[in-house]
C-alpha positions in Angstrom: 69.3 223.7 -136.4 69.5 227.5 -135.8 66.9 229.7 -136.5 67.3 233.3 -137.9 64.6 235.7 -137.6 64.8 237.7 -141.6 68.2 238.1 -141.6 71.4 237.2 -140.3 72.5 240.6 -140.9 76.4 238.8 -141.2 78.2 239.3 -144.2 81.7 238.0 -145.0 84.1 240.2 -146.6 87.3 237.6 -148.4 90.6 239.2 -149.3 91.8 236.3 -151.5 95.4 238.2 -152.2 95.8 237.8 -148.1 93.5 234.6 -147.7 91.9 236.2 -144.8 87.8 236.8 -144.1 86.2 238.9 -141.6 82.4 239.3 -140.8 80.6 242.1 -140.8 77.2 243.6 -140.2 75.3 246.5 -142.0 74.2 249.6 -140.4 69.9 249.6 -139.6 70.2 252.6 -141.5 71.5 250.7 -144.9 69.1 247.9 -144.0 66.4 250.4 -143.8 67.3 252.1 -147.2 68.7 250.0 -149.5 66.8 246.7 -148.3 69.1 243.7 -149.5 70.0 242.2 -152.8 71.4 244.8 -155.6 70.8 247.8 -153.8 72.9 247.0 -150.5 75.8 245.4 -152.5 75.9 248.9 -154.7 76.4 250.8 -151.2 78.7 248.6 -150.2 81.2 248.6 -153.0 80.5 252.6 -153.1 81.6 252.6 -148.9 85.1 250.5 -149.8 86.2 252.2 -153.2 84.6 255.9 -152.4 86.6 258.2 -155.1 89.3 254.9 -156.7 86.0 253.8 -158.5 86.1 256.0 -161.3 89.5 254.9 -162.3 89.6 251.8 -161.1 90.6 248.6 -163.7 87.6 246.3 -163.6 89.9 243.8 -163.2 92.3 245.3 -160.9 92.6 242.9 -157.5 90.8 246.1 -155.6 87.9 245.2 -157.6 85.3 244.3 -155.3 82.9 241.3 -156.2 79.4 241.0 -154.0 77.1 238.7 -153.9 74.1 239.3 -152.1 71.3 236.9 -151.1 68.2 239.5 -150.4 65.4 239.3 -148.5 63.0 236.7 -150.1 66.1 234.1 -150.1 64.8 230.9 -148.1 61.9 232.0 -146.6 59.1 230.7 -148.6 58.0 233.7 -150.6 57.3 233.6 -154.0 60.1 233.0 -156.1 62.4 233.3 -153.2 65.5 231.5 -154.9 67.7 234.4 -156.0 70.3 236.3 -155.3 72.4 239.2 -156.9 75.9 239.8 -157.9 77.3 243.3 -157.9 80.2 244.9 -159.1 82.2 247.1 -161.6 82.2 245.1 -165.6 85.0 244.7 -167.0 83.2 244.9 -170.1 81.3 248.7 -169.9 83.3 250.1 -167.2 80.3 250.9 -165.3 78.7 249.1 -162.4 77.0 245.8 -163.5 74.5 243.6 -161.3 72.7 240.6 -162.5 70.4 238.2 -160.7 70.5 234.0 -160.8 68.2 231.6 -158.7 70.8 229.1 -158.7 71.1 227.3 -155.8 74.6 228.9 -154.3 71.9 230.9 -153.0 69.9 229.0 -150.7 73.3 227.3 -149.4 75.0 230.9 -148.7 72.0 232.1 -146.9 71.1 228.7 -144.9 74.9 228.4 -143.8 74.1 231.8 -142.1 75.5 234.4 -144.6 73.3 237.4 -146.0 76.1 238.3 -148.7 79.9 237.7 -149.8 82.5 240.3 -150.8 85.2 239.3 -152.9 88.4 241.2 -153.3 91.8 240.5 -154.0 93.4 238.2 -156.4 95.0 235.0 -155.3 98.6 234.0 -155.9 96.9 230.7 -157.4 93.7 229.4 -159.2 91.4 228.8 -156.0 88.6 227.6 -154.7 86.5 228.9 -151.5 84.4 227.1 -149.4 82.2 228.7 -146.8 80.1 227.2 -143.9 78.3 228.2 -141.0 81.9 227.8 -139.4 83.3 230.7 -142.1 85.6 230.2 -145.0 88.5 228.2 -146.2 90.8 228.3 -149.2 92.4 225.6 -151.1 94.1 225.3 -154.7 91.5 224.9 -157.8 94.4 222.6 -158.9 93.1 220.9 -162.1 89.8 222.4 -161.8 91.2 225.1 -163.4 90.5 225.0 -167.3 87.6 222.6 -166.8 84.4 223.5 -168.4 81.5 224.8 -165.5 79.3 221.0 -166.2 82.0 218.8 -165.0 83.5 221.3 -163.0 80.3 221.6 -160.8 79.8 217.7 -160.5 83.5 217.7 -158.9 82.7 220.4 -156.7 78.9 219.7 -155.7 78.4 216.3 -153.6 75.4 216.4 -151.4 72.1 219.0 -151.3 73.1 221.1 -149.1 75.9 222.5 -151.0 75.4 225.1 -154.2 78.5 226.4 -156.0 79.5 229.4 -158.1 82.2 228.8 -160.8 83.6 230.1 -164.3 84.5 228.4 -167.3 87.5 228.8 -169.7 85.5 231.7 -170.7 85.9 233.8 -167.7 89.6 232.1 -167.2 90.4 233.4 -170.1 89.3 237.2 -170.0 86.0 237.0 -172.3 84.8 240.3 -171.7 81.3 239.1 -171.0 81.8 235.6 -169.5 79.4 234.5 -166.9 79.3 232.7 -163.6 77.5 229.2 -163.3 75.1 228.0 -160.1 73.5 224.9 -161.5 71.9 225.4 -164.4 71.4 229.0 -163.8 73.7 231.9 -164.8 75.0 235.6 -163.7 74.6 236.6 -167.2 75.2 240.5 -168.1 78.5 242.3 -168.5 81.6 239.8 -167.2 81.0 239.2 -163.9 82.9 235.7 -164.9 85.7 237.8 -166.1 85.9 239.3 -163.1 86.3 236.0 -160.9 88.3 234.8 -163.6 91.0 237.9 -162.8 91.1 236.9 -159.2 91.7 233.6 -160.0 89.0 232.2 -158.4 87.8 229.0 -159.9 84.7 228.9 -157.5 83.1 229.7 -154.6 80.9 227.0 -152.4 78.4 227.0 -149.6 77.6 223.9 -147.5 73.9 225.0 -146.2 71.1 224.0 -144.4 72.3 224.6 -141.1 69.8 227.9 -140.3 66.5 227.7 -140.9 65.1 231.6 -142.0 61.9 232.5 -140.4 60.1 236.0 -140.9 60.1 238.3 -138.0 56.3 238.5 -138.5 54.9 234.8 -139.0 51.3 235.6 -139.2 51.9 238.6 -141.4 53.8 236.2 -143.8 51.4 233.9 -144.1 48.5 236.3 -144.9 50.6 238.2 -147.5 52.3 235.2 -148.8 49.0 233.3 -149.6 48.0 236.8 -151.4 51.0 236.9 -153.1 51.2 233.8 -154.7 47.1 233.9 -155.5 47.8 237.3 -157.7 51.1 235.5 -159.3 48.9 232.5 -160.3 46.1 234.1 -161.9 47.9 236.7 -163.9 48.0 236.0 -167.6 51.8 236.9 -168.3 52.5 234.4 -165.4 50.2 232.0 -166.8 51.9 232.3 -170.2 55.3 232.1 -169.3 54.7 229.0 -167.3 53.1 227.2 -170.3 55.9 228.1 -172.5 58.4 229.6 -171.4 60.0 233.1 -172.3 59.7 232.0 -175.5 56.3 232.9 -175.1 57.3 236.2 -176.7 58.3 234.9 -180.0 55.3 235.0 -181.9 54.4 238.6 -180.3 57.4 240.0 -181.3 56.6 238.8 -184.8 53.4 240.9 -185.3 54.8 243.8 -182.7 58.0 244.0 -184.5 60.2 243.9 -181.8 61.9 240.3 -183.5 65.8 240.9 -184.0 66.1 239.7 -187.5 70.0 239.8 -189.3 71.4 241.9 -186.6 68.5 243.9 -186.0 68.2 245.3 -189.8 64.7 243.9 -190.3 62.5 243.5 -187.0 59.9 240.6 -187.9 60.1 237.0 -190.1 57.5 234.4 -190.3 60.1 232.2 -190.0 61.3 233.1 -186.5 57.6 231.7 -185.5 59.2 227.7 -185.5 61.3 229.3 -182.4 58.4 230.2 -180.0 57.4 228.3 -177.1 54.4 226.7 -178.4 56.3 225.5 -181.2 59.2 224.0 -179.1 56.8 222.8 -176.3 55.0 220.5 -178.9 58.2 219.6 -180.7 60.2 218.9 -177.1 57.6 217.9 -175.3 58.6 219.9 -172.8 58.1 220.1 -169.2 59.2 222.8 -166.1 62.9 222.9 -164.7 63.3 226.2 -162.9 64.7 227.8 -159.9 63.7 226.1 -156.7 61.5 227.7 -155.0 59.6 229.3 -157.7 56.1 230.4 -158.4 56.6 231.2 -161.7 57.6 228.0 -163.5 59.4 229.9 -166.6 62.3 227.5 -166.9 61.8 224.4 -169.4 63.1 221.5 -170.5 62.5 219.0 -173.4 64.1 216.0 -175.3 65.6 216.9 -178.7 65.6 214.9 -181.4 69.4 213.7 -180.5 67.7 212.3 -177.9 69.4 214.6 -175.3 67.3 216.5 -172.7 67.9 220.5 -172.6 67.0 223.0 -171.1 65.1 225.1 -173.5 67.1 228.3 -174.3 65.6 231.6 -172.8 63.7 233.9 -174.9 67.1 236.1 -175.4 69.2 233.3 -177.0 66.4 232.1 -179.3 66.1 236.1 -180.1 70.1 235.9 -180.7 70.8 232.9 -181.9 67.8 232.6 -184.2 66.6 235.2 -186.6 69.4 237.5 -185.3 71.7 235.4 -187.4 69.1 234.5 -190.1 68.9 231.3 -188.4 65.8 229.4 -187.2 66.4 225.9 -186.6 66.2 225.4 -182.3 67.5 222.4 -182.4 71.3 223.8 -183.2 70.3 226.8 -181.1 69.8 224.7 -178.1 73.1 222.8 -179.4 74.8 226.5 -178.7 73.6 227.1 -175.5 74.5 223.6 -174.0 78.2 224.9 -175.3 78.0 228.2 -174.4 76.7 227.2 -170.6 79.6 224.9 -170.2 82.2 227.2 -171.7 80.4 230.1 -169.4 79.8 233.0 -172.1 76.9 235.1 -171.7 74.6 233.7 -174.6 72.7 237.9 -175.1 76.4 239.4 -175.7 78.1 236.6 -177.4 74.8 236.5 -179.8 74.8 240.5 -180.8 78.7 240.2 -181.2 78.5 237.4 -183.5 75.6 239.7 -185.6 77.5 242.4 -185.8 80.7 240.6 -187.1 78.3 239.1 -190.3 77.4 242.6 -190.8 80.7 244.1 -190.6 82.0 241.1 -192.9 78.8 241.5 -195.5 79.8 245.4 -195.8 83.5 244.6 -195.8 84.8 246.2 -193.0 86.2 243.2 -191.5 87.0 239.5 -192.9 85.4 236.8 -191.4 83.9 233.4 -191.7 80.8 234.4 -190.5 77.7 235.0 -192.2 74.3 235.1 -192.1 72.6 231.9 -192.3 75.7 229.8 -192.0 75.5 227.6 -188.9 78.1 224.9 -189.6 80.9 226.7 -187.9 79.2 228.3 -184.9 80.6 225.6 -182.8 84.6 226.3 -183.1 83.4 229.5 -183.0 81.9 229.2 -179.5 85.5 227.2 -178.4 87.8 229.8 -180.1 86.1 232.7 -178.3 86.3 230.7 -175.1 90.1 230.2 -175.4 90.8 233.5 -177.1 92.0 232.1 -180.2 91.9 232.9 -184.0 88.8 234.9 -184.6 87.7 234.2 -181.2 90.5 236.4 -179.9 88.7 239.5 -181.8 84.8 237.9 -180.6 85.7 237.7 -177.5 85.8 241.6 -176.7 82.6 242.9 -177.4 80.6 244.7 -180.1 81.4 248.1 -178.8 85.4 247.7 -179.1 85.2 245.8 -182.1 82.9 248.2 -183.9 85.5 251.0 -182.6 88.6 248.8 -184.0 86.5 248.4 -187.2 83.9 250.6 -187.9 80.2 249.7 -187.9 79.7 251.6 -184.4 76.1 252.4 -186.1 75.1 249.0 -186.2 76.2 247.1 -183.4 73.9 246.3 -180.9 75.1 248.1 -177.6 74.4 250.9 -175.5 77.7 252.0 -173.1 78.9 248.3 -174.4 76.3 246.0 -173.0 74.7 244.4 -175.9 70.7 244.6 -176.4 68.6 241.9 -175.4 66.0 240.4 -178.2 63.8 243.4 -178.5 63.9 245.5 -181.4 63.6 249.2 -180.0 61.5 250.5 -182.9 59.0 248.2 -182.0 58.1 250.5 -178.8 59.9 253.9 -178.0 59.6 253.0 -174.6 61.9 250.0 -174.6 64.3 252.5 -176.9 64.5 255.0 -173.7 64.7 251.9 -171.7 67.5 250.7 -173.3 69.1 254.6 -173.8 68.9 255.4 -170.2 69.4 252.0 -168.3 72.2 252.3 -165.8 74.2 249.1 -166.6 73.8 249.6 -170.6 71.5 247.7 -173.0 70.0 245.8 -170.3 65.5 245.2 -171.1 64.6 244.3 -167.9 65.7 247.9 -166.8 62.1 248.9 -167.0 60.9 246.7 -169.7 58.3 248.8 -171.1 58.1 246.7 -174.3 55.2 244.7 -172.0 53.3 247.4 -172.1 53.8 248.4 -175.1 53.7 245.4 -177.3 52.5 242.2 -174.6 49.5 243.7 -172.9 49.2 246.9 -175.5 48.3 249.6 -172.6 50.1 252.2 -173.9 51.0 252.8 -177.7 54.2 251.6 -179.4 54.8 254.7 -181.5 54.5 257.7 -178.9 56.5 259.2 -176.7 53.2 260.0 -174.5 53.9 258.5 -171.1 57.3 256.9 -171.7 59.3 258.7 -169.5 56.8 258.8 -166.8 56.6 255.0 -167.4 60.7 254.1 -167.8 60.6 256.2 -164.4 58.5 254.1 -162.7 58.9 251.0 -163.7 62.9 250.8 -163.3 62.6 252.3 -159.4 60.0 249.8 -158.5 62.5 247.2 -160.6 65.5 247.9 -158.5 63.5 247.6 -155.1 62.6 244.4 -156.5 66.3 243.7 -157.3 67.0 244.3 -153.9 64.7 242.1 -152.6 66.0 239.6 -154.5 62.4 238.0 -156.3 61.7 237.4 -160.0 60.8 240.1 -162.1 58.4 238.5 -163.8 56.2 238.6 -160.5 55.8 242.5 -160.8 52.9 241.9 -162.9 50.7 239.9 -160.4 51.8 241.9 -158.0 50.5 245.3 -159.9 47.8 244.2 -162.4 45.7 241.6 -160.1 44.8 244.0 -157.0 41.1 244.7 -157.6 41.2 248.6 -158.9 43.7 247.2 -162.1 41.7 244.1 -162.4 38.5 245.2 -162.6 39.4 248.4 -164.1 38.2 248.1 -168.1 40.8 247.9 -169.6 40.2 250.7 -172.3 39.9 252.8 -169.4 43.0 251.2 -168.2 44.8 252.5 -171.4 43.5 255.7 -171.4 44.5 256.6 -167.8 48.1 254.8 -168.3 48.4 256.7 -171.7 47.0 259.9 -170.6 47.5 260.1 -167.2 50.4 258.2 -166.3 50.6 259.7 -163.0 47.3 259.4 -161.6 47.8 255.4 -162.6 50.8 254.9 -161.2 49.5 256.3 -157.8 46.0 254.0 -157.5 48.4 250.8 -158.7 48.8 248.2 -155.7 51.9 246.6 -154.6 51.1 246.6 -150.9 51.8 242.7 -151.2 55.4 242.8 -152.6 56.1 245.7 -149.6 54.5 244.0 -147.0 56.2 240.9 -147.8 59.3 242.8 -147.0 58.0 244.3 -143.7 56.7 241.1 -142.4 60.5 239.2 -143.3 62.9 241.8 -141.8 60.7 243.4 -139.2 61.2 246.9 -140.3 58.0 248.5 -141.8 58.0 249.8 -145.3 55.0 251.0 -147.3 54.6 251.0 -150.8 56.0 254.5 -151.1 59.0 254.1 -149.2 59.7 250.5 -151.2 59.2 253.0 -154.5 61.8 255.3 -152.5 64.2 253.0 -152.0 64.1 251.8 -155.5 65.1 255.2 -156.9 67.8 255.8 -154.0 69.2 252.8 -155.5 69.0 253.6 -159.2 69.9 257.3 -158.4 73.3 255.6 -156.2 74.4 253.7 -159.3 74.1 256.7 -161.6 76.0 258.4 -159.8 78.7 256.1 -159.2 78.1 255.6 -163.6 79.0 259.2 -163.5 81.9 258.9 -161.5 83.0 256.1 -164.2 82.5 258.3 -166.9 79.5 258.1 -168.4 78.1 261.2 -169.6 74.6 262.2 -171.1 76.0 261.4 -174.4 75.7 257.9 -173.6 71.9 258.0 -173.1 70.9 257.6 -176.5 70.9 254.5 -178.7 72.7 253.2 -182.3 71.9 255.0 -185.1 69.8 251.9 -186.6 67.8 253.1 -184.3 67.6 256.5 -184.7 67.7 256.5 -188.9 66.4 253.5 -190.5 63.2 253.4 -190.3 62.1 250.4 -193.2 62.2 247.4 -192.0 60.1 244.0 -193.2 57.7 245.1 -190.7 54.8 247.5 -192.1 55.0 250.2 -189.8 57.7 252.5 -190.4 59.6 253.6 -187.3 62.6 255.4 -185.7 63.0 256.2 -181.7 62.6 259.8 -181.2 65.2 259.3 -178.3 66.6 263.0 -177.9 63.0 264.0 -176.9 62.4 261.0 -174.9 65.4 261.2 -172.7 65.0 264.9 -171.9 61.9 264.0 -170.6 62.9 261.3 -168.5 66.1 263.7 -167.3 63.2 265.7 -165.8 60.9 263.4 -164.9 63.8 261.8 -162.8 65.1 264.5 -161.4 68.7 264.7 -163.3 69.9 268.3 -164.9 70.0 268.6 -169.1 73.4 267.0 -168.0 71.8 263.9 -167.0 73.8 264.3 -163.3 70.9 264.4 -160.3 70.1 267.8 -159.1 71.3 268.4 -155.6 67.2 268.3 -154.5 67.0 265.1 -155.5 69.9 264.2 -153.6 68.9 265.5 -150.5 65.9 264.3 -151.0 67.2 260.3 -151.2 69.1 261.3 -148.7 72.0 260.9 -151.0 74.4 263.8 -150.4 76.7 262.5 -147.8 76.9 259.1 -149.5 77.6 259.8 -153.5 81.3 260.2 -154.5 82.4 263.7 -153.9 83.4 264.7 -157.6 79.4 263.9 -158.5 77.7 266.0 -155.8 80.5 269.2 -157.3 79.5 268.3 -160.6 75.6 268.2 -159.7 76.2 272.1 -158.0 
């Protein structure tokens, strides 16, 4: 078996309209900024479609399609299953990247491979197959039109293979379709949709043929054993591994952050039979997560059908539950067995489905949805799948139906990605979050609403430290992104290191309330850093992983900008803004006009949201970002 010391640094790039590969290596220079994972695959696709991204079709054949395997990928680090796919959604217009720890992954980066790009479109439904030998084509055939479940089984024979593939969903154009890899998903803003336009049925990797070691063994294994010590101790970690992400049901209840009939009301009692405690002791549940993982968030349990599921993340319970005024989980985990084999990202379909009862309770649209009604959910899920009846209408997106329609104030988007599970007026910091996030209503941006309404460090109605905090959190995100671990390690990684630990934690609060600053720079994340230093062989301090993070974010802004977006698009629906009683008892609206100026100058960006030539240079950004941004930015 080969060995590879970090990385392969090899990279195939697939023209599927040709059906040719090539390989290809990074420059040190990208390696060295940009890391792996999300970040490198952004540069890339920026290099290739320079100034045609702006008006570049999502779904035109020159739409590139990366998948990246980051750093962590097979070497034993915590959570060291995942990989990224980047490129342009066919659903927001804007630049998309999602992560999945299925294991495609782990074959891809075993067979030799650090990353694929996929352009082109073939003449015929297809499936690729890539080894350690390179790549091969041959015709989906009947593959084609068969749900991801028994299209995987046909696909997948033996261990060493992992396989990513789209349903009908993404066959048929669903704007936010995802791609499958086991039983794990890329889930935000139609990456399926874009495969689905190329007809390509799937991709597979046949694996195991490389064995990944770190450039610095001993290093590794020091930082590795302190890694995974912090991830296990921490109390979110702890949580989430007894029950899941459902975890943050019964929170969200008291916080307020609970969508409740489309986001109207932000907290019922009733949503409390949908947390994870509830569904571990009616499931019985037990772990089923991405291998290797530290974490254990993933679950499954047997349902009273007598079928064994995986428990639905926190998101589709959110969604699918008191979202809809519906809070049975047994028909909830129903929906998301169809909606995994159909391939239709469960957050989007959810908030599109919401905002159609709404739009059919106030009349601006007939429909047989409604709140509370469950019994034709199913052939709802099919119809959208197949684009047929109402589906045909579903199938777009809350943004373009709310434009079509009316009820733009209401639906649950921001620049078309739908919101995740979190009411904003629960914490102004998840509002920004959501206002500002470069791929649209995406949480786990920043995801403030942890420290706002999970371990209550800073307060949920103020703007005091929010931008400072949205700032922070979403550079040190994307470094992470690009690395390629879970996110939900960030909080061992940060909050276990002796100074937080130990630290009171009223203290704590006052300093991260107060004095966001002077927290952020005595937090410790040397570990996660390190990690990356002793993998690739190329040092990199906790600053300079914080640096790379931004040079990331500040990249895809940019290239936003070059799609369109403007600072108009920063802000959030006017639910948000204007309606202010709720069932919950504290009265609230997100101040976001405030908030994003604030972040604007905390990040560096002009009143325009565009980043200021300093910052630029100073990410050494200028000779990189598309031409028509650096003239608006002057």
């Amino acid at each position: 078996m080969k060995t590879i010391r970090g990385e392969s640094k090899k990279y195939l790039e697939i023209d599927l309209g040709k059906r040719s590969w090539s390989v290809f290596s990074p420059t040190e220079a990208d390696l060295r900024d940009y890391i792996g994972g999300k970040g490198l695959g952004l540069k890339m696709i920026h290099d290739r479609l320079g100034n045609r991204l702006g008006a570049l079709d999502p779904l035109d054949p020159d739409n590139i399609l990366a998948f990246m395997m980051g750093t962590f990928l097979a070497t034993g680090a915590p959570c060291s299953a995942r990989f990224a796919g980047v490129t342009k959604s066919p659903l927001t217009g804007i630049m998309v990247a999602a992560s999945c720890g299925g294991p495609f992954g782990m074959a891809c980066k075993t067979a030799g491979w650090d990353g694929v790009l996929v352009s082109g479109q073939a003449a015929e439904p297809t499936v690729v197959h890539i080894d350690e030998a390179g790549v091969r084509f041959e015709a989906a055939g009947e593959l084609w039109s068969m749900e991801t479940g028994p299209a995987q089984s046909r696909l997948v024979d033996n261990p060493r293979q992992g396989a990513l593939l789209i349903g009908p969903a993404g066959e048929n154009g669903v704007l936010y379709s995802v791609i499958r890899s086991g039983h794990r998903y890329l889930g935000r803003g139609g990456m399926g949709t874009v495969m689905g336009a190329k007809n390509l049925k799937a991709i597979v990797a046949t694996g195991l043929s490389c064995r990944i070691e770190p450039a610095d063994p001993v290093a590794f294994a020091r930082l590795n054993k302190k890694a995974r010590t912090m991830i296990n101790r921490n109390a979110f970690v702890r949580s989430y591994r007894a029950y899941g992400t459902n975890f943050g049901v019964n929170p969200g209840v008291d916080a307020g952050y609970a969508p409740v009939r489309n986001f109207r009301d932000r907290t019922d009692e009733r949503c409390r039979n949908l947390s994870g405690e509830a569904m571990a002791e009616r499931y019985h549940t037990t772990h089923a997560v991405c291998a290797p993982c530290t974490v254990l968030c993933g679950h499954k349990g047997t349902y009273p059908d007598g079928v064994k599921r995986h428990i639905p993340e926190y998101e589709t319970i959110g969604l699918w539950g008191g979202n809809l005024m519906n809070f049975d989980p047994d028909i909830i985990g129903s929906w998301n067995d169809r909606m995994n084999e159909l391939g239709i990202d469960t957050i989007s379909c959810g908030a599109t489905v919401g905002w159609a009862m709404e739009a059919a309770e106030k009349g601006l649209r007939p429909s047989q949805l409604a709140f509370g009604r469950t019994d034709n959910i199913a052939g709802i899920l099919d119809d959208i799948a197949w684009r047929r009846g109402e589906g045909a209408d579903l199938a777009l997106g809350s943004r373009r139906l709310a434009l079509k329609y009316g009820g733009l104030d209401f639906a649950a988007q921001v620049k078309g990605l739908e919101m995740a599970a979190y009411d904003p007026r629960a914490g102004w910091g998840q509002g920004l979050n959501y206002a500002v996030a470069n791929r649209g209503g995406c949480h786990l941006n920043a995801y403030p609403i942890a420290l706002e309404a999970l371990f209550k460090f800073i307060p949920q109605y103020s703007t005091l430290s929010k931008a400072s905090w949205v700032a922070f959190m979403e550079d040190l995100f994307s470094a992470t992104n690009s690395t390629q671990t879970c996110q939900f390690t960030i909080f061992g990684y940060l909050l276990e290191p002796p100074i937080a630990r130990f630290t009171p934690k009223p203290l704590l609060k006052l300093a991260m309330t107060l004095l966001p600053e002077v927290a952020q720079l005595v937090l410790d994340w040397s570990a996660l850093s390190g990690l990356v230093s002793a993998i690739t062989g190329r040092p990199i301090g906790m600053r300079a992983f914080l640096k790379s993070g931004r040079r990331t974010h500040v990249l895809e802004r940019c290239m936003n900008l070059a799609c369109g977006i403007t600072a108009a698009d920063d802000t959030l629906p006017r639910r948000f803004l204007e309606e202010a009683i709720t069932k919950h008892p504290v009265k609230s609206v997100v101040p976001i006009e405030s908030l994003v100026k604030a972040y604007y100058r905390k990040k560096g960006y002009d009143a325009d949201g565009v980043p200021t030539p300093r910052l630029l240079r100073r990410l050494g950004l200028p000779s990189l970002v598309l031409p028509s941004v650096v003239g608006a930015a002057r």
